[in-house]
Rosetta silent file (secondary structure, phi, psi, omega in degrees, C-alpha in Angstrom):
SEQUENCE: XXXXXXXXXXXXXXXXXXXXXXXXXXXXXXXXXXXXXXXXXXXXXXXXXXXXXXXXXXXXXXXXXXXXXXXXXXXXXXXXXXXXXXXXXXXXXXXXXXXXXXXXXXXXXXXXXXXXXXXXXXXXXXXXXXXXXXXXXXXXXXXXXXXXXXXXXXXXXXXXXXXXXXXXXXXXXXXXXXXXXXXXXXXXXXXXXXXXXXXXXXXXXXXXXXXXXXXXXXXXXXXXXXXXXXXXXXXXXXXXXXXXXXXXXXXXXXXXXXXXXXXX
SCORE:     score description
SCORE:     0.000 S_00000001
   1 L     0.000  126.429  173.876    0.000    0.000    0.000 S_00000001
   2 L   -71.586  120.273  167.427    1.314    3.501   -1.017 S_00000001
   3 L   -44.876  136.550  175.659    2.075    6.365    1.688 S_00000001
   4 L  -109.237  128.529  171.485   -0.129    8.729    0.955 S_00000001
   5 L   -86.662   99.950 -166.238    1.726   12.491    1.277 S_00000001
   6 L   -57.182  164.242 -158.728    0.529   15.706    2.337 S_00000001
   7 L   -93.082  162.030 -163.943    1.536   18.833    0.788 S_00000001
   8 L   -95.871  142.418  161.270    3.617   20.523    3.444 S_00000001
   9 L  -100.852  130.388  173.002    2.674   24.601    4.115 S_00000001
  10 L   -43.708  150.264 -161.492    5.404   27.030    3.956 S_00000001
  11 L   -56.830  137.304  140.892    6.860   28.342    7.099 S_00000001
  12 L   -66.881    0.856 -152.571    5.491   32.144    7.841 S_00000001
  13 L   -81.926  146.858  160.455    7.938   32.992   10.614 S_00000001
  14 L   -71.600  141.051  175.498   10.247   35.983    9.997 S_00000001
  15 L   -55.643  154.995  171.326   13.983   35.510    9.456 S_00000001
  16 H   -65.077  -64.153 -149.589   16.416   36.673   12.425 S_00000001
  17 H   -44.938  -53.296  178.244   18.365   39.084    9.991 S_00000001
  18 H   -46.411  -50.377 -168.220   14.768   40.499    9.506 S_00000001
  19 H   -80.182  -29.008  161.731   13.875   40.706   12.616 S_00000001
  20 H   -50.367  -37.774 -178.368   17.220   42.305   13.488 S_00000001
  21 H   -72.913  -48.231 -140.151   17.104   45.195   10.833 S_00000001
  22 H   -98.397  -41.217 -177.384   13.430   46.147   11.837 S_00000001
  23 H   -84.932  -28.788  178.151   15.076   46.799   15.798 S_00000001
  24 H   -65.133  -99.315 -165.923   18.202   48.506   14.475 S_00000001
  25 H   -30.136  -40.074  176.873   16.095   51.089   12.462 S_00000001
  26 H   -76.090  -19.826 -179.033   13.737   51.879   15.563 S_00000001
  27 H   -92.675  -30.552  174.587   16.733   52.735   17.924 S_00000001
  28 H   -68.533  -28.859 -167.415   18.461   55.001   14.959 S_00000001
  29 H   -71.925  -68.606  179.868   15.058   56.415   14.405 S_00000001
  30 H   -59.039  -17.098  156.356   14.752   57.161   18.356 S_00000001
  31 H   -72.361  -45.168 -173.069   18.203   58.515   19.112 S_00000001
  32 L   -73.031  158.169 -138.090   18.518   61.465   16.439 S_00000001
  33 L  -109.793   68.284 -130.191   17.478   64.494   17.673 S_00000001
  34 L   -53.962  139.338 -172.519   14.763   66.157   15.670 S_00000001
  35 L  -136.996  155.965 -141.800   15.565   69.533   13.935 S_00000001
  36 L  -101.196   32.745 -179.080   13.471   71.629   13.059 S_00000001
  37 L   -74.973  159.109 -139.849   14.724   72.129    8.932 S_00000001
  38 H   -71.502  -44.196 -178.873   11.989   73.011    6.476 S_00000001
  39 H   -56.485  -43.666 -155.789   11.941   69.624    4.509 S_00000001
  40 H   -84.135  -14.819 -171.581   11.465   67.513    7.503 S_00000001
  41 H   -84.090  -10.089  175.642    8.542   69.611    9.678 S_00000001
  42 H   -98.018  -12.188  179.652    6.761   69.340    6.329 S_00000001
  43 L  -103.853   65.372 -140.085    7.587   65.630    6.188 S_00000001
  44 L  -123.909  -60.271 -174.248    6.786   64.947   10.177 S_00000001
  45 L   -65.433  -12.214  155.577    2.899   63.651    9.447 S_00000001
  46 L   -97.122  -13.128  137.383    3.756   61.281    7.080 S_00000001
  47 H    -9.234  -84.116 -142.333    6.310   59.814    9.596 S_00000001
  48 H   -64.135  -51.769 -156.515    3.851   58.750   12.375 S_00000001
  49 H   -48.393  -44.328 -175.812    1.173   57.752    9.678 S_00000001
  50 H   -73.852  -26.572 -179.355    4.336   55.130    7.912 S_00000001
  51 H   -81.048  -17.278  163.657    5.527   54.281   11.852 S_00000001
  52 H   -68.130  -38.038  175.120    1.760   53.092   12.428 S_00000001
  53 H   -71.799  -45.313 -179.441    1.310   51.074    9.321 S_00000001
  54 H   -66.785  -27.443  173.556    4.798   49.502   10.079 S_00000001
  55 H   -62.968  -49.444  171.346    3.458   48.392   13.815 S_00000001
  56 H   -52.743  -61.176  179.223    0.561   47.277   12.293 S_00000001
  57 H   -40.950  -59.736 -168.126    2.450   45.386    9.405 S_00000001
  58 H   -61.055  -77.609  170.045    4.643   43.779   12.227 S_00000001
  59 H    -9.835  -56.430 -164.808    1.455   42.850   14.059 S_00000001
  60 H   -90.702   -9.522  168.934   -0.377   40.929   11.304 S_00000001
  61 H  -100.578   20.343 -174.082    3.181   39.196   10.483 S_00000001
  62 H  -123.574  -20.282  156.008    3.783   38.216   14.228 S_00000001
  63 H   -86.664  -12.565 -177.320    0.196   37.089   14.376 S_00000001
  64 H   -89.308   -7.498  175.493    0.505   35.144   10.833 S_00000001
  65 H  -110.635   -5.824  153.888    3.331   33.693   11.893 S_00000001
  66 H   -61.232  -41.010 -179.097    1.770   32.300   15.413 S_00000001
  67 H   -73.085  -27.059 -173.644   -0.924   31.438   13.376 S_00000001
  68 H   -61.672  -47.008  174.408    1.313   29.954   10.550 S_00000001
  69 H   -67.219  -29.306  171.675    3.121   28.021   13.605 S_00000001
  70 H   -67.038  -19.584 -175.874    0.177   27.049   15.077 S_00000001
  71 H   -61.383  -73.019 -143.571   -0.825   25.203   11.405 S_00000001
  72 H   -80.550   -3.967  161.688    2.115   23.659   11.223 S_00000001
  73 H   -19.963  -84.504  167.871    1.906   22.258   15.137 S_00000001
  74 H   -15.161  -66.886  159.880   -1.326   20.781   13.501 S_00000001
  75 H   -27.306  -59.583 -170.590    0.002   19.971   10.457 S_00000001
  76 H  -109.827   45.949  139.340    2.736   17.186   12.091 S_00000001
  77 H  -108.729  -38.017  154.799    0.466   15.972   14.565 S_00000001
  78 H   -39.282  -87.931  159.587   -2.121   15.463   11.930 S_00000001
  79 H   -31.532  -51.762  132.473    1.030   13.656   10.110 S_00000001
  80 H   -28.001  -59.704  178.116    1.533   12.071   13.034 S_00000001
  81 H   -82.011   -2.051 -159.720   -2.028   10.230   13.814 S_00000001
  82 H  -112.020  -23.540  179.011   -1.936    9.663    9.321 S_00000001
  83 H   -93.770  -55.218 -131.990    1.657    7.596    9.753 S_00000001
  84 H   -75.510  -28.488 -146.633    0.482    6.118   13.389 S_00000001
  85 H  -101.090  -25.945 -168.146   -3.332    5.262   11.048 S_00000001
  86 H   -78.643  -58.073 -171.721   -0.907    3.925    8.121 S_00000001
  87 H   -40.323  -43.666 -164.996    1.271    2.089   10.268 S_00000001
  88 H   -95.628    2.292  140.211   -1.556    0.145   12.115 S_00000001
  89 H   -26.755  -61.545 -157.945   -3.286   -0.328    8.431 S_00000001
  90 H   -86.928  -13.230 -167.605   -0.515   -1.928    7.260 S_00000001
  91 H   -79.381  -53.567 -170.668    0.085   -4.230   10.658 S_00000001
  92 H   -55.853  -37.293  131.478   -3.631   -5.205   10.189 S_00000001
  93 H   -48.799  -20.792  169.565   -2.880   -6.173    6.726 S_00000001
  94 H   -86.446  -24.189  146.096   -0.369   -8.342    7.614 S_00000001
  95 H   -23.654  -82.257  151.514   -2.789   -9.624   10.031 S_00000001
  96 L    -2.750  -68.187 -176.137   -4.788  -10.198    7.485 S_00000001
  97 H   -90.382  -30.253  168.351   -2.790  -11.548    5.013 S_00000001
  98 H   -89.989   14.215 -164.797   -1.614  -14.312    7.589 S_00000001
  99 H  -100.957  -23.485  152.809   -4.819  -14.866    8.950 S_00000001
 100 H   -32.767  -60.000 -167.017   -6.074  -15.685    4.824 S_00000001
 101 H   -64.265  -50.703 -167.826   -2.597  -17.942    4.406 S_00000001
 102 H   -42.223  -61.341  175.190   -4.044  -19.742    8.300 S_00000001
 103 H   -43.927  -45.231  152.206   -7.246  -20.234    6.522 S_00000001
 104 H   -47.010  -67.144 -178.599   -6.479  -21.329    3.682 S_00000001
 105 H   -69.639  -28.573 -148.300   -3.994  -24.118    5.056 S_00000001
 106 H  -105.198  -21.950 -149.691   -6.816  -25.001    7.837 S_00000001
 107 H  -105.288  -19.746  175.498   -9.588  -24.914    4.936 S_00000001
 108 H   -72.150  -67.932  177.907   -7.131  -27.621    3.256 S_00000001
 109 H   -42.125  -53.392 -170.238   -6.815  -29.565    6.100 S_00000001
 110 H   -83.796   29.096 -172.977  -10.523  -29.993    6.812 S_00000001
 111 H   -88.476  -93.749 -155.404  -10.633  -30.756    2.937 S_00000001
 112 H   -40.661  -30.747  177.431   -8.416  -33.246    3.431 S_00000001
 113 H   -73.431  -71.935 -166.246  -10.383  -34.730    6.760 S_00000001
 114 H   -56.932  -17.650  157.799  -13.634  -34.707    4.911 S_00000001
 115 L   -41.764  -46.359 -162.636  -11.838  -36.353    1.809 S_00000001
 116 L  -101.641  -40.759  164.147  -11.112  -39.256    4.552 S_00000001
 117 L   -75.953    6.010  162.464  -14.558  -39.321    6.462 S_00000001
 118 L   -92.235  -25.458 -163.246  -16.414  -39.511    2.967 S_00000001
 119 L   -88.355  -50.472 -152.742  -14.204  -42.456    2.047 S_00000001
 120 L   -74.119  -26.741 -178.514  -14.612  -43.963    5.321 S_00000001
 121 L   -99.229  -16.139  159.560  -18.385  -43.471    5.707 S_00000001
 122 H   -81.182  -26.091 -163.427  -18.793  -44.905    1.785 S_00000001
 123 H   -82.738   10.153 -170.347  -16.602  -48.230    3.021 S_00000001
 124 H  -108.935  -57.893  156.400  -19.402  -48.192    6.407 S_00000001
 125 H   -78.324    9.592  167.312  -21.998  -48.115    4.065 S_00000001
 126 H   -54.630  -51.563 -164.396  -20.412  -50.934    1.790 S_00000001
 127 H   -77.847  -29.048  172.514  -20.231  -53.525    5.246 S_00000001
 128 H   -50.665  -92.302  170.556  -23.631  -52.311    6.430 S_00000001
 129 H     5.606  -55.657  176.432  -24.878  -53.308    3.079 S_00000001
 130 H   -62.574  -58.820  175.954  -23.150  -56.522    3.006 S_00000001
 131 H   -67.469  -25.241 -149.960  -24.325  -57.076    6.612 S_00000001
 132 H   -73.554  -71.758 -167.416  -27.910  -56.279    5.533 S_00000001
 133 H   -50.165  -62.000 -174.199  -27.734  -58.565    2.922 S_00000001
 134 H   -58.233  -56.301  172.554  -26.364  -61.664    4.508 S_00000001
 135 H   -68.361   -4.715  158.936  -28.775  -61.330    8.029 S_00000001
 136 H   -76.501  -24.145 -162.136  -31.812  -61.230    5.353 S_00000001
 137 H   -94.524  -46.331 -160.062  -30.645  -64.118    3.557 S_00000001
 138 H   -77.945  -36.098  162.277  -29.837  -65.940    6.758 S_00000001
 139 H   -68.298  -14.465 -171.891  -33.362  -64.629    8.712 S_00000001
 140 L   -70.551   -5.780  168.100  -35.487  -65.423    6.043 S_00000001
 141 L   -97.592  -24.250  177.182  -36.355  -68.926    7.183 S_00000001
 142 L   -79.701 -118.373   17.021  -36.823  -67.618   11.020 S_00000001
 143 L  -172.636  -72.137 -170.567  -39.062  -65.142    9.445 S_00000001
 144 L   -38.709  -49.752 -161.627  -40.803  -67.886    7.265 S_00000001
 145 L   -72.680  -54.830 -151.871  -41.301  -70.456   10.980 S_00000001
 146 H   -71.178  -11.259  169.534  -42.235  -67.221   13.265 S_00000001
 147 H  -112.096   26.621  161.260  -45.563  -66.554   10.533 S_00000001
 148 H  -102.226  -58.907  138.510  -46.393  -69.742   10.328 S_00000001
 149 H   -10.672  -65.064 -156.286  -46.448  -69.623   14.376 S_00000001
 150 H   -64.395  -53.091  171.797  -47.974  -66.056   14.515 S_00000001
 151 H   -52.485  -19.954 -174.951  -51.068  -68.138   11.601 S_00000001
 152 H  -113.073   -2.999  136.323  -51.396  -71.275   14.095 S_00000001
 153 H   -36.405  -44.674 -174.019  -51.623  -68.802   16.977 S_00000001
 154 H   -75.237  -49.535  176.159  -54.305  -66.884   15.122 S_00000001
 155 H   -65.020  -69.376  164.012  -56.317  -70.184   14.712 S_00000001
 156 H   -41.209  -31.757   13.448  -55.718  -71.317   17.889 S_00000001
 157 H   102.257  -77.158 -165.798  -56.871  -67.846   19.453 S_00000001
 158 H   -71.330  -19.408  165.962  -60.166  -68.186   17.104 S_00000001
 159 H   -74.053  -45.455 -167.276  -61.097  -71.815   18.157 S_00000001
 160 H   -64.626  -26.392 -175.063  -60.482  -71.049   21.930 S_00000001
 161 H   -61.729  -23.719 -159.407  -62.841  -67.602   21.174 S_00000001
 162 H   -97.233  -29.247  166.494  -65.296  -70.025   19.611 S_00000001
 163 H   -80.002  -13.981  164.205  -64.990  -73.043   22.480 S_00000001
 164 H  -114.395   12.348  162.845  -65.589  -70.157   24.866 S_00000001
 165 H   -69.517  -58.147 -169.138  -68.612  -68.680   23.027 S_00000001
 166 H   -62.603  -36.191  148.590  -70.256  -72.211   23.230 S_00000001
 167 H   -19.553  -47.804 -176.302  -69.436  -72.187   27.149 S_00000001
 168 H   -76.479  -63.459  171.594  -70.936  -69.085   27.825 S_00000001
 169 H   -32.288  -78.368 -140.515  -74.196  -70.413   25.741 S_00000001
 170 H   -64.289  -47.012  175.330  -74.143  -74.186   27.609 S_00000001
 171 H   -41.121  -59.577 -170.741  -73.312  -72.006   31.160 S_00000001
 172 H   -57.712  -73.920 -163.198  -76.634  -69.632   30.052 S_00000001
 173 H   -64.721   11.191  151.602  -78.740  -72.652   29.095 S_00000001
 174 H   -97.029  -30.436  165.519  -77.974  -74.427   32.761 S_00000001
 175 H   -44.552  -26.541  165.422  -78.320  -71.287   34.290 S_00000001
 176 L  -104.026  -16.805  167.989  -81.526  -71.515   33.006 S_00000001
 177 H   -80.356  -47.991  163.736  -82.401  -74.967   33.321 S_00000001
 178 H   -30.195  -64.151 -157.492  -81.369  -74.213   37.267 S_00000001
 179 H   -85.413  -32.056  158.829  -83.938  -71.770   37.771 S_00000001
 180 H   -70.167  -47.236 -153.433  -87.058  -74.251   35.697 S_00000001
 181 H   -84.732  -58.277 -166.537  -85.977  -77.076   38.206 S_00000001
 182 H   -41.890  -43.684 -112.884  -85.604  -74.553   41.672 S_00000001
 183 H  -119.396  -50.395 -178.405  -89.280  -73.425   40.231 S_00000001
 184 H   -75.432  -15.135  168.037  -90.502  -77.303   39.806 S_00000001
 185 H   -82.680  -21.458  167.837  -88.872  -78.195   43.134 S_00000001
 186 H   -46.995  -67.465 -170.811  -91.007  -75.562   44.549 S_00000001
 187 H   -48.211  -44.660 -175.136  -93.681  -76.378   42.892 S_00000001
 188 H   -58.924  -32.137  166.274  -93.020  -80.269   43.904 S_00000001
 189 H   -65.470  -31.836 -179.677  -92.869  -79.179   47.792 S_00000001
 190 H   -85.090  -35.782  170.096  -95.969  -77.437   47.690 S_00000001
 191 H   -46.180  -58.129  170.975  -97.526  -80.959   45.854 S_00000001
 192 H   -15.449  -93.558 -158.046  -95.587  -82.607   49.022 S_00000001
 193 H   -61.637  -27.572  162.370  -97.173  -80.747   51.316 S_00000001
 194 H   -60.038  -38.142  151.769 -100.652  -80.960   49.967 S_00000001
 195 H   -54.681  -23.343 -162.340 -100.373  -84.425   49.618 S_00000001
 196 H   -86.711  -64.261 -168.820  -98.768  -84.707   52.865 S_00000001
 197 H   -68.498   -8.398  162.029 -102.233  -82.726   54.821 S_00000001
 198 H   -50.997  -76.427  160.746 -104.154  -85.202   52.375 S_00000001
 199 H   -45.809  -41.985 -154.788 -102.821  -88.054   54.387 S_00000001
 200 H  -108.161    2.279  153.073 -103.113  -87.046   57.220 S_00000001
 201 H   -91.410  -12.772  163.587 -107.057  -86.217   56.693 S_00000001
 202 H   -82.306  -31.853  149.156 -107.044  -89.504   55.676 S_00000001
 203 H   -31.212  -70.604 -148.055 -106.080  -90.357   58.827 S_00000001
 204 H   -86.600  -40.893 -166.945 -107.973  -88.752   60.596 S_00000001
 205 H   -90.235  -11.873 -172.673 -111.183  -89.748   58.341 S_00000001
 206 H   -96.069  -67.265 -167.767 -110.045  -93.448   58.919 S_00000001
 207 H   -77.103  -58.899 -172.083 -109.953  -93.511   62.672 S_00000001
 208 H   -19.467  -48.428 -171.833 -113.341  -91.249   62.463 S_00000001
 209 H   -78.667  -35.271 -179.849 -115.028  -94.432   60.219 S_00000001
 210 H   -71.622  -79.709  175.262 -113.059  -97.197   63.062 S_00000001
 211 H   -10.893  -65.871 -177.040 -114.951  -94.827   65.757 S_00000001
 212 H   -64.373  -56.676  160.637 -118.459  -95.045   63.756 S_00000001
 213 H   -62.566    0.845  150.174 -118.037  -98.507   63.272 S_00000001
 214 H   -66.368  -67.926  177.601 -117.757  -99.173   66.869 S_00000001
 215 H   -59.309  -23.392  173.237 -120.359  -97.034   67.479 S_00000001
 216 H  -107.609   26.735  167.198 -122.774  -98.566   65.027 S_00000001
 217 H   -81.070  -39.450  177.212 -122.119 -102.139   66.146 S_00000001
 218 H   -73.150  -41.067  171.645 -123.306 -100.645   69.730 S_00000001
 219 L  -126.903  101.276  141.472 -127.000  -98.701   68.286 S_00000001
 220 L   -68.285  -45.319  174.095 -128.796 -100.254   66.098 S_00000001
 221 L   -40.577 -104.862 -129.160 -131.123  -97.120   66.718 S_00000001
 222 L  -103.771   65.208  158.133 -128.783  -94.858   64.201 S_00000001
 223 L   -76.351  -54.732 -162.913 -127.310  -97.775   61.696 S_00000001
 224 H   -23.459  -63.776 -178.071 -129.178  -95.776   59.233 S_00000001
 225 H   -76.211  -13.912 -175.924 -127.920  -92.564   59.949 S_00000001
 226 H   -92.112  -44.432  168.306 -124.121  -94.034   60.870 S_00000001
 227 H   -47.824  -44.316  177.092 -124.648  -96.046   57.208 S_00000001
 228 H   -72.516  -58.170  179.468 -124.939  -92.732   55.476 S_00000001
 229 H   -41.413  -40.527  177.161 -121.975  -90.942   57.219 S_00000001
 230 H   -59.610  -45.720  175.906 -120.052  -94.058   56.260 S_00000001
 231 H   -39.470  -43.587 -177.001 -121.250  -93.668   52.428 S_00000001
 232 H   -48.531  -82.815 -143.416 -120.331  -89.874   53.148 S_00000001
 233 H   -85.893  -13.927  165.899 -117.211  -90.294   54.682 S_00000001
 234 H   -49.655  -47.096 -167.996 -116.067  -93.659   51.593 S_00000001
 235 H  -116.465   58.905  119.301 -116.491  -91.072   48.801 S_00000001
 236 H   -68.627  -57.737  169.184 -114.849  -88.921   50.550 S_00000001
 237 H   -92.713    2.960  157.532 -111.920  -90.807   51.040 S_00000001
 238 L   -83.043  -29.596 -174.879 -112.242  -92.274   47.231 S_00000001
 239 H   -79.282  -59.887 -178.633 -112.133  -88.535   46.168 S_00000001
 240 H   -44.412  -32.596 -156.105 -108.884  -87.945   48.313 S_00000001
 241 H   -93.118  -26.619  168.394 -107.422  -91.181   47.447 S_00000001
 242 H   -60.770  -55.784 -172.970 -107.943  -89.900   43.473 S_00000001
 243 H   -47.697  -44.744 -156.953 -106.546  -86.476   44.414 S_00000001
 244 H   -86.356  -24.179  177.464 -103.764  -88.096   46.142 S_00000001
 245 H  -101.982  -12.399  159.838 -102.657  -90.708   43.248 S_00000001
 246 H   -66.277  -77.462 -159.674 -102.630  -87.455   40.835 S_00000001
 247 H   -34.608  -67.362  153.509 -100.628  -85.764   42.787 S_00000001
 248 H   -31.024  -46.236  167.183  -98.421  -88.894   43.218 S_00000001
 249 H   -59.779  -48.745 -163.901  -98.377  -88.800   39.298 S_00000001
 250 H   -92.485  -34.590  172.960  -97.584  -85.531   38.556 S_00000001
 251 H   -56.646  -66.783  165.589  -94.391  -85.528   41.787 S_00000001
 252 H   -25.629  -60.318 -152.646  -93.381  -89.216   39.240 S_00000001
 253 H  -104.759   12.324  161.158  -93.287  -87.040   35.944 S_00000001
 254 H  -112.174   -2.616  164.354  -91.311  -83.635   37.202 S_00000001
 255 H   -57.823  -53.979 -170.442  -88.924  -85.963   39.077 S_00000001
 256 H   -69.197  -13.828 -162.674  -88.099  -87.791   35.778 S_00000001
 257 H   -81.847  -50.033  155.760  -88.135  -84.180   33.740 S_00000001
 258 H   -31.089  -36.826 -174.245  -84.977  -83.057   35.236 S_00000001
 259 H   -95.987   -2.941  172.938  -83.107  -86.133   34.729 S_00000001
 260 H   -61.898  -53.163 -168.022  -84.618  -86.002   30.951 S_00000001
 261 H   -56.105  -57.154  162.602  -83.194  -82.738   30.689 S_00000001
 262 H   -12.880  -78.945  164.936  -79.942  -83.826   31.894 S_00000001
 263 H   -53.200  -26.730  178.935  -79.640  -86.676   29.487 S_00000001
 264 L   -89.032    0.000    0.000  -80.660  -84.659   26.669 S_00000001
């Protein structure tokens, strides 16, 4: 990169010799003794008027040359922070320029890695491949056995669903066969017991009839009337003893209906 160079500004400062001349002239001027000849009292007002303009003149070149100094102060500090601005330009280019060459070399290098994990990650998917192949070839009869299993599973599974449909059904129709025979043993207990107070009015109507025939062995006066009660109380006890061989029939045919049922 090219320095770049500023144009320099000339000095303004007065020379010594200058400044020397300018003090010399005011002390010659201030020692001679003023006379009072014709020429000079007519030249006395253009004097002061030329010794004002030179004070002034001296002024404005003793402020132009503070200001002129003050410039060039500026001027090489300004020059100063533009080589100090170049300088760290040019370090940061060199920065730069090795941190490109780092980059570069580093940008090879992971080249050169990925270069080796793409080879290495095609020969990974060669042996996968390879392995793939071979445990398919080699599973394909375990494969074949375990759905042939999983199909006689499936069967089995739908026979046991179907052997426990007809369970539930044979369970319902004794569940229900249960509840006709509790209902016909009921029924058969109340035949019991009807049959049972049957008897025992037969009883009762038996020794009544031993009683009458005692008694009408004893009066002849009331055979008549003890001959009718007996007629009375015989088809009495022929109607009971019919009532009583039903009943006895019908206790005979729901005993066997249960054990029908059974058997069927």
């Amino acid at each position: 990169m090219s320095k770049r160079i500023e144009p320099e500004l000339p000095s303004i400062m007065p020379d010594l010799d200058q400044v020397k001349d300018f003090k010399q002239s005011q002390t010659s001027s201030s020692k001679t003794p003023p006379t009072f000849d014709k020429n000079t009292a007519v030249h006395t007002a253009p004097a002061k008027s030329s010794g004002i303009a030179l004070w002034l003149g001296i002024t404005s070149i003793l402020g132009l040359a503070a200001g002129g100094y003050m410039l060039h102060q500026q001027n090489l500090a300004m020059q100063a922070k533009l080589f100090a601005s170049e300088q760290r330009i040019i370090e940061l280019e060199n920065a730069l320029s090795a941190t490109g060459e780092e980059m570069g070399e580093s940008a090879g290098a992971i080249r050169a890695k990925l270069n080796a994990i793409t080879e290495r990650t095609d020969e990974l998917w060669t042996q996968m491949d390879k392995l793939w192949a071979s445990a398919w070839r080699r599973n394909q009869s375990e494969i074949k056995k375990l759905r042939n299993q999983t199909a006689a599973l499936e069967n089995t599974q739908k026979q046991q669903t179907k052997t426990q449909a007809n369970s539930s059904s044979t369970l319902k129709s004794l569940s229900d066969n249960q509840a006709d025979m509790t209902l016909k043993l009921s029924l058969l207990q109340e035949q019991v017991d009807t049959a049972q107070s049957i008897k025992t009015q037969l009883t009762a109507m038996s020794t009544d009839l031993d009683k009458l025939k005692s008694q009408a062995q004893g009066r002849d006066s009331k055979q008549l009337e003890i001959g009718s009660s007996i007629a009375q109380l015989e088809m009495t006890q022929s109607a009971l003893v019919e009532q009583l061989e039903r009943l006895e029939s019908q206790l005979t045919s729901l005993a066997s209906a249960p054990v029908q049922e059974k058997l069927n």
